[in-house]
C-alpha positions as CSV (number, residue, x, y, z in Angstrom):
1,X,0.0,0.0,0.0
2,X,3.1,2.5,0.9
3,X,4.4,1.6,-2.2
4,X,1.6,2.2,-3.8
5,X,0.6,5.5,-2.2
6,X,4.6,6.7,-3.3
7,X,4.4,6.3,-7.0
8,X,0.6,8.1,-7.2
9,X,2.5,11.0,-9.0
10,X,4.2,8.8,-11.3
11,X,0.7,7.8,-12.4
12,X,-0.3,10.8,-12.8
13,X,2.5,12.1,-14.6
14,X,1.5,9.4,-17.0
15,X,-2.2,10.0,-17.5
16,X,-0.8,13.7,-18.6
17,X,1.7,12.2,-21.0
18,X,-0.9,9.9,-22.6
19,X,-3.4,12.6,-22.5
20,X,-1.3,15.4,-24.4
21,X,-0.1,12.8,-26.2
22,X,-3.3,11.8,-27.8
23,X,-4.7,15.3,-28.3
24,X,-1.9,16.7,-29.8
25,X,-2.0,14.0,-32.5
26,X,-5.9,14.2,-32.7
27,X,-5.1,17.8,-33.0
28,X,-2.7,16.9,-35.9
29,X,-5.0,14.5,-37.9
30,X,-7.8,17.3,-37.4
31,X,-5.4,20.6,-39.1
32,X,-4.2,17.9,-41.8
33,X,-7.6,17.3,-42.8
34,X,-8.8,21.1,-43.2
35,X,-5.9,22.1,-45.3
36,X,-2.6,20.5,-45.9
37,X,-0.4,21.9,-48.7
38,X,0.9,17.5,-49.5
39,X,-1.3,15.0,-48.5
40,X,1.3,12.6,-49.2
41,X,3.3,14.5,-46.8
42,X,0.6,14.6,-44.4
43,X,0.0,10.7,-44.4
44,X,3.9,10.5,-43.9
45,X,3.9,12.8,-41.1
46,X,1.0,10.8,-39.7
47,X,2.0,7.7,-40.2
48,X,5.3,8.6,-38.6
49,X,3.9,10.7,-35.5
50,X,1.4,7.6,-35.2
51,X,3.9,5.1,-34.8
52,X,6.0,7.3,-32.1
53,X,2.9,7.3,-30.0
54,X,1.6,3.8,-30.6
55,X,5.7,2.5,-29.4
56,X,5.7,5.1,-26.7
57,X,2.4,4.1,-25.6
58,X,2.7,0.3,-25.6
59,X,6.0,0.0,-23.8
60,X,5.4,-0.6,-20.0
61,X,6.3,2.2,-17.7
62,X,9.0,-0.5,-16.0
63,X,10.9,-0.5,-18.8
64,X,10.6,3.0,-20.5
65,X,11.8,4.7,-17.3
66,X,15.3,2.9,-17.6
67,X,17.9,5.4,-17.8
68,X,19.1,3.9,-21.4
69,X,16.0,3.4,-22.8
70,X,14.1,7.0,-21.5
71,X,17.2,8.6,-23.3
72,X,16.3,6.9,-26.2
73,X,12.5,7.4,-26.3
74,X,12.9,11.1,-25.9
75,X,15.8,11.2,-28.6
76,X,13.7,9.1,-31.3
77,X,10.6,10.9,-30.5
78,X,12.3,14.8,-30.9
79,X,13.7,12.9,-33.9
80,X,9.8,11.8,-34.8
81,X,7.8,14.7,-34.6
82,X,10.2,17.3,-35.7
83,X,10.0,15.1,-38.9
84,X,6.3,15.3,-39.1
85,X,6.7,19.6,-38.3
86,X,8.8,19.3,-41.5
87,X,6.6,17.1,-43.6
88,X,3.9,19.5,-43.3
89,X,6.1,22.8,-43.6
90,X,5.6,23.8,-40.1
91,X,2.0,24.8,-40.1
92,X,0.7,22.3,-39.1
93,X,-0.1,23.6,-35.1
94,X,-0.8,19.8,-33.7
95,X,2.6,18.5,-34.8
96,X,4.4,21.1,-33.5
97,X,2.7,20.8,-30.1
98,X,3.4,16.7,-30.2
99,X,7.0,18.3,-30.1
100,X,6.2,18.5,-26.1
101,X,5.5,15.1,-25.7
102,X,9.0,13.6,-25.8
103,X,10.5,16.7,-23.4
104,X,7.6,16.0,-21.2
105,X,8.3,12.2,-20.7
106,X,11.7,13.1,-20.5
107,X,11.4,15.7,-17.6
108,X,8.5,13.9,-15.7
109,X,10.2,10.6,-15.9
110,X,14.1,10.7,-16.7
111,X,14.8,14.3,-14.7
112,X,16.5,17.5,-15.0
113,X,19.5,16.9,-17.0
114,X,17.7,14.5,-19.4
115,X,14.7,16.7,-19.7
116,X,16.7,19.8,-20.6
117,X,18.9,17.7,-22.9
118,X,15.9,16.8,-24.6
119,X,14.3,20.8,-24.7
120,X,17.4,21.7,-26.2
121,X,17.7,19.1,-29.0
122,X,13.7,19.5,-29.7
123,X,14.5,23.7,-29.7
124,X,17.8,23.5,-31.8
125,X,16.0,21.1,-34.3
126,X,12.9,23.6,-35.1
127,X,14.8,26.2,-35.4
128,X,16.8,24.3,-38.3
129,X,13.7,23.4,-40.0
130,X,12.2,26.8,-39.8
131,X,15.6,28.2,-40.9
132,X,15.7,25.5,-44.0
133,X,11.7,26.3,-44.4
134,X,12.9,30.2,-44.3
135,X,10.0,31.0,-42.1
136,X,10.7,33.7,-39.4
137,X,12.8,32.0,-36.7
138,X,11.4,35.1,-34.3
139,X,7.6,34.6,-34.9
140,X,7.6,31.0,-33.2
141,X,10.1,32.6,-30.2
142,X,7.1,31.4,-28.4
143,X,6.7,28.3,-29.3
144,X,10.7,27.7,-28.1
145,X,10.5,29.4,-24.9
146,X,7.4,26.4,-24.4
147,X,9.5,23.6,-25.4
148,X,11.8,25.3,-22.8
149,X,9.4,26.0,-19.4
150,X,8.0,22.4,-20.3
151,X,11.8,21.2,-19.7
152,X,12.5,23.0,-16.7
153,X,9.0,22.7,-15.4
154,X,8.0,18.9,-14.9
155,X,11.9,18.4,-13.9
156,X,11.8,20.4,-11.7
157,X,8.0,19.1,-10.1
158,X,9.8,15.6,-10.4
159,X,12.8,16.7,-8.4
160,X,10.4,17.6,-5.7
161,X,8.4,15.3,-5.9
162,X,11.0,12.5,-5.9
163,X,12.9,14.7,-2.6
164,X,9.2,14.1,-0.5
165,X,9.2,10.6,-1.4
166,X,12.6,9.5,0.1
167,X,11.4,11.6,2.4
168,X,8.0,9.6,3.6
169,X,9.9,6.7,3.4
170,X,12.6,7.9,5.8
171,X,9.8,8.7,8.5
172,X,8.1,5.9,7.5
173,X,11.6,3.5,8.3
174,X,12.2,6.0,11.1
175,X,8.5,5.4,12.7
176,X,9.1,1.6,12.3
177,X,12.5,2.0,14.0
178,X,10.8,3.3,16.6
179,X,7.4,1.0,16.9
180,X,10.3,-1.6,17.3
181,X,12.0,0.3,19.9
182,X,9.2,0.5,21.8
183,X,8.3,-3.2,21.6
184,X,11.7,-3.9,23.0
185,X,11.3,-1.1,26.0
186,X,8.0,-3.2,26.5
187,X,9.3,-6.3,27.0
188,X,12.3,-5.4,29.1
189,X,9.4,-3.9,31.3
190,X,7.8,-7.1,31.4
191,X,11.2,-8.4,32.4
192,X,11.9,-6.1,34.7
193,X,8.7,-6.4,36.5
194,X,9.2,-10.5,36.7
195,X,12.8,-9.8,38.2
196,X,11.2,-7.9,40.7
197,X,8.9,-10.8,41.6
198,X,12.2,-13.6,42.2
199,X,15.0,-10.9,43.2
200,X,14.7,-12.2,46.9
201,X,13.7,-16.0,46.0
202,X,16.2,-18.8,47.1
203,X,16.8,-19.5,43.5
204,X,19.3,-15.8,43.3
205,X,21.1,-17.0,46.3
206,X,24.5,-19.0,45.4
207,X,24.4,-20.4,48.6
208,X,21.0,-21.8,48.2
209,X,21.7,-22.6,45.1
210,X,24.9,-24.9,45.7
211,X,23.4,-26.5,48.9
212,X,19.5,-27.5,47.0
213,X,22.2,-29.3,44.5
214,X,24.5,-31.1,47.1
215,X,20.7,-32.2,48.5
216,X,19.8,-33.6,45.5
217,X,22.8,-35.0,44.6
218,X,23.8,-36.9,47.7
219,X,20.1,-38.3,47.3
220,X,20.8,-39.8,43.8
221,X,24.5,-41.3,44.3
222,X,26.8,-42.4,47.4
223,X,28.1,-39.2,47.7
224,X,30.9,-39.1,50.5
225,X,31.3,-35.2,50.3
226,X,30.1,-31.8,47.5
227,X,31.3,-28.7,47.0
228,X,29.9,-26.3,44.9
229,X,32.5,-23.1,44.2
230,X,31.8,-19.7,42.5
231,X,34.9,-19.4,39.9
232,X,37.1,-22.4,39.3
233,X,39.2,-21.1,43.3
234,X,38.7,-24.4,45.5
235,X,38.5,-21.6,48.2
236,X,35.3,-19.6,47.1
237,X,33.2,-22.6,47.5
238,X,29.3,-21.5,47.8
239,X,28.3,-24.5,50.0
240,X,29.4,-27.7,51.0
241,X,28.0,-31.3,52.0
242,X,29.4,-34.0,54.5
243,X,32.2,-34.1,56.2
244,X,36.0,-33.0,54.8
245,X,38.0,-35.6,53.0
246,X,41.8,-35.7,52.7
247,X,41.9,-36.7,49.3
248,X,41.9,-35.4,46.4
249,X,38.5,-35.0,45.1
250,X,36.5,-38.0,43.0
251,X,35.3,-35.9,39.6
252,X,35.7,-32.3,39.0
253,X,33.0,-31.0,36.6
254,X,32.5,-27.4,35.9
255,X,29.3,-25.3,35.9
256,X,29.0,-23.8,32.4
257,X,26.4,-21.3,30.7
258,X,26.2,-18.9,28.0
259,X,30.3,-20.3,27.2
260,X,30.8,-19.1,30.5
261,X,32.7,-21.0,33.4
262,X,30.6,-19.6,36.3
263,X,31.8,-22.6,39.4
264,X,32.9,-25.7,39.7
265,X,31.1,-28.9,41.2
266,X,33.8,-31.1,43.4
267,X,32.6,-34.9,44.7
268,X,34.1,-37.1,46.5
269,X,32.8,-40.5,46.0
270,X,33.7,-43.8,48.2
271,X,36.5,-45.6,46.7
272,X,35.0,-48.8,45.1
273,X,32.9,-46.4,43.2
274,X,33.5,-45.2,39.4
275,X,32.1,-41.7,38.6
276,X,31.7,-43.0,34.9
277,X,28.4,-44.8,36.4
278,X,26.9,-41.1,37.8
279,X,28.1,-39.0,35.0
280,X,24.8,-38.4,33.7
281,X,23.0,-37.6,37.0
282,X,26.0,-35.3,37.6
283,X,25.4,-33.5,34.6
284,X,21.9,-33.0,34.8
285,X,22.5,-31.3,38.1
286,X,25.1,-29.1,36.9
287,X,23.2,-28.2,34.2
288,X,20.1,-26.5,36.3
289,X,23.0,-24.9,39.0
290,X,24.8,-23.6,35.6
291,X,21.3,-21.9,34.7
292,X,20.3,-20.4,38.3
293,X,24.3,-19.2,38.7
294,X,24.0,-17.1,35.0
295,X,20.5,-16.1,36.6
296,X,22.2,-14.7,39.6
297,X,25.3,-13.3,37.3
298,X,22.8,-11.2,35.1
299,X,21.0,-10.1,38.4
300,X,24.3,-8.6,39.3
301,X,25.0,-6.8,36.3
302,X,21.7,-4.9,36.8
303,X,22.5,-3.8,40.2
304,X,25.8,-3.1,39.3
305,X,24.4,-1.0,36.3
306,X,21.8,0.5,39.0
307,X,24.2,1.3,41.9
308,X,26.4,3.1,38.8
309,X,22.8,5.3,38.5
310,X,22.9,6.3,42.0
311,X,26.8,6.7,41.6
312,X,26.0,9.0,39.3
313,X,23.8,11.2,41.3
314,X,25.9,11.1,44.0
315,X,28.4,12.9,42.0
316,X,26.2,15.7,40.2
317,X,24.9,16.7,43.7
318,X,28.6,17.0,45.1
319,X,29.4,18.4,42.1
320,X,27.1,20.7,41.8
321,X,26.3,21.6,45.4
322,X,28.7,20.8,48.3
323,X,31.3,21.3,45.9
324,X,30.5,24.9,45.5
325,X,29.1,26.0,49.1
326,X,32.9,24.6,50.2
327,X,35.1,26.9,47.7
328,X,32.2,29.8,48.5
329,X,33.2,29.6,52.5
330,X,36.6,29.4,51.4
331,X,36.6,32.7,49.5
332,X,34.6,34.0,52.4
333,X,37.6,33.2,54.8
334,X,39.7,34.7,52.2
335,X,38.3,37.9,52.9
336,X,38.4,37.7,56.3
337,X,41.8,37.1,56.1
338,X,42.2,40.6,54.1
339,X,41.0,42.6,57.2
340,X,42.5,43.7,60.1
341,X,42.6,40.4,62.9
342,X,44.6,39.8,66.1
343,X,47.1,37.0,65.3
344,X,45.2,34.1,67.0
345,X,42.1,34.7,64.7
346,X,44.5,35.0,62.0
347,X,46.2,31.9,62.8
348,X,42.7,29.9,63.0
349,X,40.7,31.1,60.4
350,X,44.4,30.3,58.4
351,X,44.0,26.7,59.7
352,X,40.0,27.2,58.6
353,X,40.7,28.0,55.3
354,X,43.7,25.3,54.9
355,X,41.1,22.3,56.1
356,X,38.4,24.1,53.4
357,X,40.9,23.7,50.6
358,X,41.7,20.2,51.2
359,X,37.7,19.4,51.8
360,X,37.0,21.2,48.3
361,X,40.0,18.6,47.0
362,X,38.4,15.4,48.5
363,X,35.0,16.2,46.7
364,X,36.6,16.8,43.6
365,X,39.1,13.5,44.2
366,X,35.2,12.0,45.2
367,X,33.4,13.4,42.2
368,X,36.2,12.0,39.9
369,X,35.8,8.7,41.3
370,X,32.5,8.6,41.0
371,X,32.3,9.0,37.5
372,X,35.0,6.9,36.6
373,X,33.0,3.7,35.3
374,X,30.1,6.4,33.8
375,X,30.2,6.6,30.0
376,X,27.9,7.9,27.5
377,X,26.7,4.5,25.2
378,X,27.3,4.6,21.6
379,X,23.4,4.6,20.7
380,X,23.6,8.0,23.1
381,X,26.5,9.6,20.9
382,X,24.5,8.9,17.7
383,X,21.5,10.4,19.4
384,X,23.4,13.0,20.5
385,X,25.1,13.9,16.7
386,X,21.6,13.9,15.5
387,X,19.9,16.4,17.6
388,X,23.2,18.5,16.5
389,X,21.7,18.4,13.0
390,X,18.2,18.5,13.9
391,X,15.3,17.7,11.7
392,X,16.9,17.5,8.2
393,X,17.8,17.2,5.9
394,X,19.4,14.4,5.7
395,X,16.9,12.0,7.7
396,X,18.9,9.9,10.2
397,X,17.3,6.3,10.4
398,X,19.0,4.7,13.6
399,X,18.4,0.9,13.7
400,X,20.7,-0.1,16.2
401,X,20.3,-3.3,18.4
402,X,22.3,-2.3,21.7
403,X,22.7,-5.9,23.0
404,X,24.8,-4.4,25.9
405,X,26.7,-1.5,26.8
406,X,30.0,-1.3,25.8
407,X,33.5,-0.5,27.6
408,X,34.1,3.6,28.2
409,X,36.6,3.8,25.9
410,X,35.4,1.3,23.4
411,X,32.0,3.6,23.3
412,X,33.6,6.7,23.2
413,X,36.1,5.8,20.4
414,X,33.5,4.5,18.1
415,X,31.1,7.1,19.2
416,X,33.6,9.9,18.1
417,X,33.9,7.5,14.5
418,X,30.4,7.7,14.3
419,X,29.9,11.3,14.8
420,X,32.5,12.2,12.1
421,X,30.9,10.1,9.4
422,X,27.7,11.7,10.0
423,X,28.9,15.0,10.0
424,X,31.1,14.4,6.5
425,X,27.9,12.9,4.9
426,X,25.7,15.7,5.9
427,X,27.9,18.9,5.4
428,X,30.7,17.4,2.8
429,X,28.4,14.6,0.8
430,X,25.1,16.7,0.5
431,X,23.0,13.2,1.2
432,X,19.6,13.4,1.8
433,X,19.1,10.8,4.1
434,X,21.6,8.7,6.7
435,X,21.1,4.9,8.0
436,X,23.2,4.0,11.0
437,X,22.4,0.3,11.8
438,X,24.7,-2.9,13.5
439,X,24.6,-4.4,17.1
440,X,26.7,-3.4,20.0
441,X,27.7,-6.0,22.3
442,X,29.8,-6.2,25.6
443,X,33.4,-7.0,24.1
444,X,32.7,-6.4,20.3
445,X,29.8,-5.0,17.4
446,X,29.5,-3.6,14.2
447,X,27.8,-0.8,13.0
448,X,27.8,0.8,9.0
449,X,26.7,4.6,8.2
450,X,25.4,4.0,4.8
451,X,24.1,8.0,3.1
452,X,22.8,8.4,-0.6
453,X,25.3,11.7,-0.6
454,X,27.8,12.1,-3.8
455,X,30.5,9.7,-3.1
456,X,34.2,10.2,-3.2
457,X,37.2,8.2,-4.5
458,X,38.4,5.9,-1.3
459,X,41.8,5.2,-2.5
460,X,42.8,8.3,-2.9
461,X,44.7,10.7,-0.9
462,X,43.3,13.9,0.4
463,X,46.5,16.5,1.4
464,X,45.5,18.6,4.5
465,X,42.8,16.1,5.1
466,X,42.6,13.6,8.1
467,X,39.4,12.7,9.2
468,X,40.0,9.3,7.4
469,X,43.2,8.7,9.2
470,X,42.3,9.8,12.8
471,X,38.7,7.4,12.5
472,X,41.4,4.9,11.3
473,X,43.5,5.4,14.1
474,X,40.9,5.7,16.7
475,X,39.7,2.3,15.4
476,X,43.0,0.8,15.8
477,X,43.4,2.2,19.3
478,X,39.8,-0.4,20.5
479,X,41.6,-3.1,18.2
480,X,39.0,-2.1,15.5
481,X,38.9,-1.5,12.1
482,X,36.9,1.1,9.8
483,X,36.5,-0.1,6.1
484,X,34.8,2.5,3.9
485,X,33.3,1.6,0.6
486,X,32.1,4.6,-1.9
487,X,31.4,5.6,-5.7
488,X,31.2,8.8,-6.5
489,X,27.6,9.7,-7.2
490,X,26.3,6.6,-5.6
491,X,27.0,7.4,-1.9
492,X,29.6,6.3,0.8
493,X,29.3,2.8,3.5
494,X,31.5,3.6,6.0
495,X,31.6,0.1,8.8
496,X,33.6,0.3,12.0
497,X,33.7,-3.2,13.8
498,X,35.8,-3.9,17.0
499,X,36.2,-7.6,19.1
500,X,35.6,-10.7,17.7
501,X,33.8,-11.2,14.7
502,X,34.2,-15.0,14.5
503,X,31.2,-17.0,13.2
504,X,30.2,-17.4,17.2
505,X,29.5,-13.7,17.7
506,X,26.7,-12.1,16.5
């Protein structure tokens, strides 16, 4: 239906063509009839107008509005009906009208250049026949400056019109972009809200955890002693069952999720027993303490990401309030200084002012260790670069699946990549419309700015210029890479991709 709704001018466009291009012709027949000076002439110019429009007519829109083969319509038809104009000695009104029928197709469908290309052939050629006909070149001035407005005219509606298409379908991407987004915010609500529910169950507790396993274990096989460890340390263990052995320990089998080693499961089994004969059991209960210990690690991360949050506030507020009620006092105390004191209130409001100066240095120290682990994300320096450029043009579409934040400085090196291409394909590539998409994970992503701007030559070298080299560079510095793929006219792919991009990653 979108698609549909787009080309609507196009359709149009063509219901004018057909329409001028029928009553022209009619218009021809008509004149030819009253009072043509060669009715042999007249049939030729007929028959040869005729076929123009029948060809022109029949060909389906798919294929006429092919760069090589619009070109060539337009040329044959100037070619066409200026050969009818001279067949009937330029007097005959209708032919010379059907001359606008190739410069309108060509305009309307092929754009500017074409469409002027084609005014200027159809111009130059009438005024060669009028000259050979030695009729008055200045008594049909108005008939070129038509052929002329009808050039600039329609190319220039079709620019336009062409301009609010990619347009709509920018906001349209854009709005789905965002529908998407918003299904995703959704469901980490739901998530959120269902983490809330079994945060304090005994299925987030590692201790829990390891002993309901040792329970079930020393249930299903002559366990002599468990231990269940967080890491593969024999001295984090989580929980233990039975009594300590001095021997080494029976089977050793590690608690795995996601790739991850997240513990290590240690039994000790009597002597006459093989662990060959358990090692299913085992498994299956290492595989649901794997699952509750990856539980428990992502349960972390969130606090962790949440007590950054607070972190955070903690630091605006010294920042922005103790901070400067401290070095206020202290210029208050420099003042005091200034005046007239005995030499014990000098002495203290010295010591004052000393212990002010080092307070102010401990908040600052405190602010700046704060905000050490804060960063800005790299979906927040995209966001950030376009509401620098505002509303367009170029549309930005940002389709960016942020599976995880990434490290400070692997967020703010790409970030500053990101920014640069965007600003060289909005101010330096004239592009009408920007898509940044890829995926951002913990250690590693990939993201590609793709614009419809001009283009440039990749390979080669720019003197004075090094916005290429220092996105290079900053690439290099995250053990990255930026690859940049362009042709000139056709727009510039610029891809930055950092950590492994083996077949396992995303």
């Amino acid at each position: 239906m979108e698609g549909t709704d787009a080309r609507t001018w196009e359709t149009r466009f063509d219901w004018t063509l057909t329409a001028l291009m029928f009553g022209a012709f009619g218009l021809a027949i008509f004149l030819s009839g009253l009072g043509a000076r060669d009715r042999s002439n007249g049939l030729w110019a007929a028959m040869i107008a005729g076929s123009y429009v029948v060809f022109l007519q029949a060909t389906p829109r798919s294929i006429r509005e092919r760069r090589l083969v619009g070109e060539a319509l337009a040329t044959v038809g100037v070619i066409a009906t200026l050969t009818a104009v001279a067949l009937t000695a330029a007097d005959n009104g209708g032919y010379v009208l059907m001359v606008a029928v190739p410069i309108f197709f060509a305009s309307a469908f092929m754009g500017f250049r074409v469409g002027m290309e084609t005014a200027l052939l159809a111009t130059a050629g009438l005024v060669a026949i009028l000259i050979v006909l030695e009729e008055p070149v200045l008594e049909r001035a108005t008939t070129v400056v038509l052929y002329l407005l009808i050039g600039f005219t329609f190319s220039q509606a079709r620019r336009l019109l062409v301009i609010e298409r990619e347009r709509s379908a920018a906001l349209r991407e854009a709005g789905a972009v965002d529908a998407a987004r918003i299904e995703r915010l959704e469901a980490a609500h739901q998530l959120l809200v269902s983490l809330t529910d079994v945060a304090g169950t005994s299925e987030l507790s590692t201790t829990s955890v390891g002993e309901s396993t040792l329970l079930d274990l020393a249930a299903a096989i002559p366990m002599v002693r468990g231990t269940v460890s967080i890491g593969t340390g024999e001295d984090d263990v989580a929980a233990e069952w039975g009594t300590p052995v001095d021997a080494p320990p029976t089977s050793e089998v590690p608690i795995v999720a996601s790739g991850r080693t997240l513990g290590v499961l240690r039994i000790w089994l009597p002597p006459d027993e093989n662990p060959e004969d358990y090692a299913r059991t085992i498994a299956a209960s290492t595989a649901g303490a794997a699952l509750a210990f990856d539980n428990i690690r992502l349960l972390r991360t969130v606090a962790r990401r949440s007590i950054q949050d607070e972190r955070s506030r903690v630091a605006r507020e010294l920042h922005d309030d103790i901070g400067p009620a401290l070095a206020s006092l202290g210029l208050n105390m420099d003042i005091l200084l200034t005046m007239e004191n005995t030499s014990s209130t000098e002495r203290q409001l010295t010591r004052l002012r000393a212990m002010v100066t080092e307070l102010v240095e401990r908040v600052r120290s405190s602010v700046a260790m704060l905000r050490r682990a804060d960063t800005t994300t790299v979906v927040e320096h995209i966001h950030r670069i376009a509401a620098e450029l505002g509303g367009g043009p170029p549309a930005i579409v940002v389709a960016i699946d942020e599976r995880a934040q990434a490290d400070g400085a692997v967020a703010a090196e790409v970030g500053a990549i990101l920014i640069e291409a965007v600003r060289n394909a909005a101010k330096h590539a004239d592009a009408q419309k920007i898509r940044i998409d890829g995926y951002v994970a913990t250690e590693h992503g990939r993201i590609s700015v793709e614009d419809d701007g001009r283009g440039f030559d990749a390979s080669a070298d720019y003197p004075g210029h090094f916005g290429l080299v220092g996105m290079r560079e900053r690439a290099a510095a995250i053990g990255g890479s930026v690859d940049i793929s362009s042709v000139v006219g056709r727009g510039t792919t610029l891809t930055v991709v950092w950590g492994d991009q083996s077949p396992a990653a995303p």
